[in-house]
N, C-alpha and C positions, 0 to 999 in steps of 0.2 A: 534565737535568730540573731545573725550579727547585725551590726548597726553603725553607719560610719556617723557620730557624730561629732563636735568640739566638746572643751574640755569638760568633765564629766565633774559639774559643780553639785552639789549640796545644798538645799535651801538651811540645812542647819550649819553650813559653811558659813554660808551667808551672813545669817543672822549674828555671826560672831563682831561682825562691824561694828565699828566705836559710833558712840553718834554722831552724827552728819551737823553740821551749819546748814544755820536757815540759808544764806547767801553763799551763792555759787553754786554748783553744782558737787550736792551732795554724794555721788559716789567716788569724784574725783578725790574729796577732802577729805574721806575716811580711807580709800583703796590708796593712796599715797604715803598714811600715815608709816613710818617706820615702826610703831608699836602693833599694826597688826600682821607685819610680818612674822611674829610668835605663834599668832592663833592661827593664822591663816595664809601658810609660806605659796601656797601653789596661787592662789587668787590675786596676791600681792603681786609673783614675778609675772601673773598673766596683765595684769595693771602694767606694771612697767615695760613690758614686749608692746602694750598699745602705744604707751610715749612715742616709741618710734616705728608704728605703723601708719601704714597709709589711710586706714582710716584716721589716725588723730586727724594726720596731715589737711584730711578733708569735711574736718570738722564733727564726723560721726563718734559720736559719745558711748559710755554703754550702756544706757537704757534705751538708746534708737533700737539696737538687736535684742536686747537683754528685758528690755519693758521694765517695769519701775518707775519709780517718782523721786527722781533726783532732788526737789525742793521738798521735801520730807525731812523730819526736824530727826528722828527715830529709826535705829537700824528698822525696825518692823514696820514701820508704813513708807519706808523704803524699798523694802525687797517685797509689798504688796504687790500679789499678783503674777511672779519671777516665778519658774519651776525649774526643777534638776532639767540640763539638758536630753537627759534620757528618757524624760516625762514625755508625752505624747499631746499634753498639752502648751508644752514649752514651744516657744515661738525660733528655738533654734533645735529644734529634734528635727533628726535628719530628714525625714521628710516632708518636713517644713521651711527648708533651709531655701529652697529656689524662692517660695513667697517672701521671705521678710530679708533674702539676700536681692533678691528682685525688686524690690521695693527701689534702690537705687539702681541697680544694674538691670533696666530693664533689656535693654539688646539683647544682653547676654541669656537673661532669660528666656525669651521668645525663643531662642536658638536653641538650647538647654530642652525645653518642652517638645523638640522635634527630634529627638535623639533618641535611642533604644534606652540609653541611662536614665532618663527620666522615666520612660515603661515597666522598668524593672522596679524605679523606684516608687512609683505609683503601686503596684505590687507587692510593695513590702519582699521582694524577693532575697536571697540569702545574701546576694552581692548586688549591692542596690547602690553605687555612686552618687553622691550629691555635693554639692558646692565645696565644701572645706575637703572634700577625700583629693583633691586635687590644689588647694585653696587654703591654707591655713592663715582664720580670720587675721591673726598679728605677725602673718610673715613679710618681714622689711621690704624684700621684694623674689617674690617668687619666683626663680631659676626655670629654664627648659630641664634641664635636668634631674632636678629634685621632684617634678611632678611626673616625668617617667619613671624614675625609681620608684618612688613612693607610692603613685597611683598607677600609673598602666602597667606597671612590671609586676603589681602585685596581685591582680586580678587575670594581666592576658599572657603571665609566662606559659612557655611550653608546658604542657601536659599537666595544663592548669584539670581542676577537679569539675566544672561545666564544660567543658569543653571550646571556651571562646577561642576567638580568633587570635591568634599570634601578630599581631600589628607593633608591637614593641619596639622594633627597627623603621617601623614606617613613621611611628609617633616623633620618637628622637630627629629623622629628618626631617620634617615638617618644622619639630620647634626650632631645632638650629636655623632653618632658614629664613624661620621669622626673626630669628636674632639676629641674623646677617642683616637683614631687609631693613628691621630699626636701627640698627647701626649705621648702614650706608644712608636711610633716610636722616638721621640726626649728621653723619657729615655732609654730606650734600647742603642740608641749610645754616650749616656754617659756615662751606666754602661760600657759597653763596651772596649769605649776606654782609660778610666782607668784599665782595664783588659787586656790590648793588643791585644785587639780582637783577643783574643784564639779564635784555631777552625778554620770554618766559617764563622763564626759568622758575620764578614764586611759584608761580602757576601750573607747572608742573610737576614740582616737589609738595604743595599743599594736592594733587590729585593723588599724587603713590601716599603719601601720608592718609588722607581720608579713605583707599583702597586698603591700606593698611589696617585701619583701623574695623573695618568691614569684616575682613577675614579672620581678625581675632574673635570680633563677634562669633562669627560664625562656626569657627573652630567647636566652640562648643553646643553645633549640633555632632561634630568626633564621624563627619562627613571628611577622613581624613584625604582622600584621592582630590576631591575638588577643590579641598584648600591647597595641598602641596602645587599642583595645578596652577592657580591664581597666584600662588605663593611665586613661583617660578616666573609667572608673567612678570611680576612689581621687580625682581632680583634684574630677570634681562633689562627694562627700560634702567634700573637705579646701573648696571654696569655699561650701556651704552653710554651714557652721561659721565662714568669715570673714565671711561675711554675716551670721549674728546674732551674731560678739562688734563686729561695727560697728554695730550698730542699736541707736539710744538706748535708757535702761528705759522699761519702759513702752511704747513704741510696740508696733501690733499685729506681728503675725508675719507 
């Protein structure tokens, strides 16, 4: 049965870890070490893809996913408890991924739970999508792009072997125009607040911002019509708004 899960660790990978310092957090101080790059080259550069993930950024460590006891003196009562990701006990096996990626994302979850992709994956079915097939834990920042390539296009191309639907050109416009939509939303409160957000104008760019924020939610119920839809509402209000800070003073409206 196929199975989309992250990277397919080892508990005897694991245990190859130097030992850990009582202070600090023990998985940083041995996954950083340049000596376990020898034993263990794949675990080390997934260590260093976290440096410049959005989780470091947000404080999440890797025993919040990973489970472990980072204040553990000994690789072994460190990686107490840890299972290969493809254990079914492991806390990031694919269909575990919504609970313990939900844990912080919770929006996104609740939305994710109302999808056919969660049905399938409650099913254990042969193409069962979950959090990283779209989501890869240490990517810098996740592209519209790269997740249509890599996830919609590899399950819904044409004369795929289920039969799913062909949405692949639908997905692509959708996220380009959520990209449009963040982008004019971040210039608009830059114009802005260089302008002292006369008007208000705050108050109207913190509403397409928090509408913003809604629809990415919701994206991941992959209710693609109703977000393109919404998508398209935020776009017209964000380009009425460049259309009058581009028209001379004075002219009419």
């Amino acid at each position: 049965m196929k199975k989309f899960c992250t990277i397919g660790t080892t508990i005897v990978a694991l245990l190859l870890c130097c030992e850990v310092s009582a202070a600090g957090n023990g998985c940083m101080d041995c996954h950083s070490d340049p000596d376990f790059y020898a034993r263990a080259p794949k675990l080390y550069h997934y260590y260093q893809d976290w440096i410049d993930s959005p989780h470091n950024r947000n404080g999440v460590t890797c025993d919040d996913c990973h489970g472990g006891n980072p204040a553990a003196t000994t690789a072994a009562a460190a990686h107490e408890g840890i299972f290969p990701v493809g254990n079914p006990k492991s806390s990031l096996y694919f269909s575990q991924q919504p609970v313990t990626c939900g844990t912080c994302h919770r929006e996104k979850r609740k939305e994710f739970e109302q999808s056919k992709h969660f049905l399938a994956l409650k099913a254990e079915a042969n193409a069962a999508p979950t959090c990283t097939t779209c989501h890869p834990a240490m990517n810098k920042r996740p592209s519209y792009q790269s997740i249509v390539l890599n996830a919609c296009t590899t399950c819904h191309k044409p004369g795929n072997r289920q039969d799913l639907p062909d949405i692949v050109n639908e997905a692509e416009d959708l996220f380009r125009n959520l990209n449009t939509a963040q982008g004019m939303i971040g210039w608009a409160s830059l114009h802005f607040s260089s302008h002292d957000w006369p008007g208000n104008s705050r108050e109207n760019i913190q509403r397409l911002e928090n509408r913003y924020a809604e629809i990415v939610d919701r994206v991941h119920r992959f209710d693609l019509q109703k977000s393109a839809e919404e998508t398209s509402e935020i776009l017209y209000e964000l380009r009425k708004i460049f259309d009058e800070e581009r028209r001379p003073p004075g002219s009419p409206g």
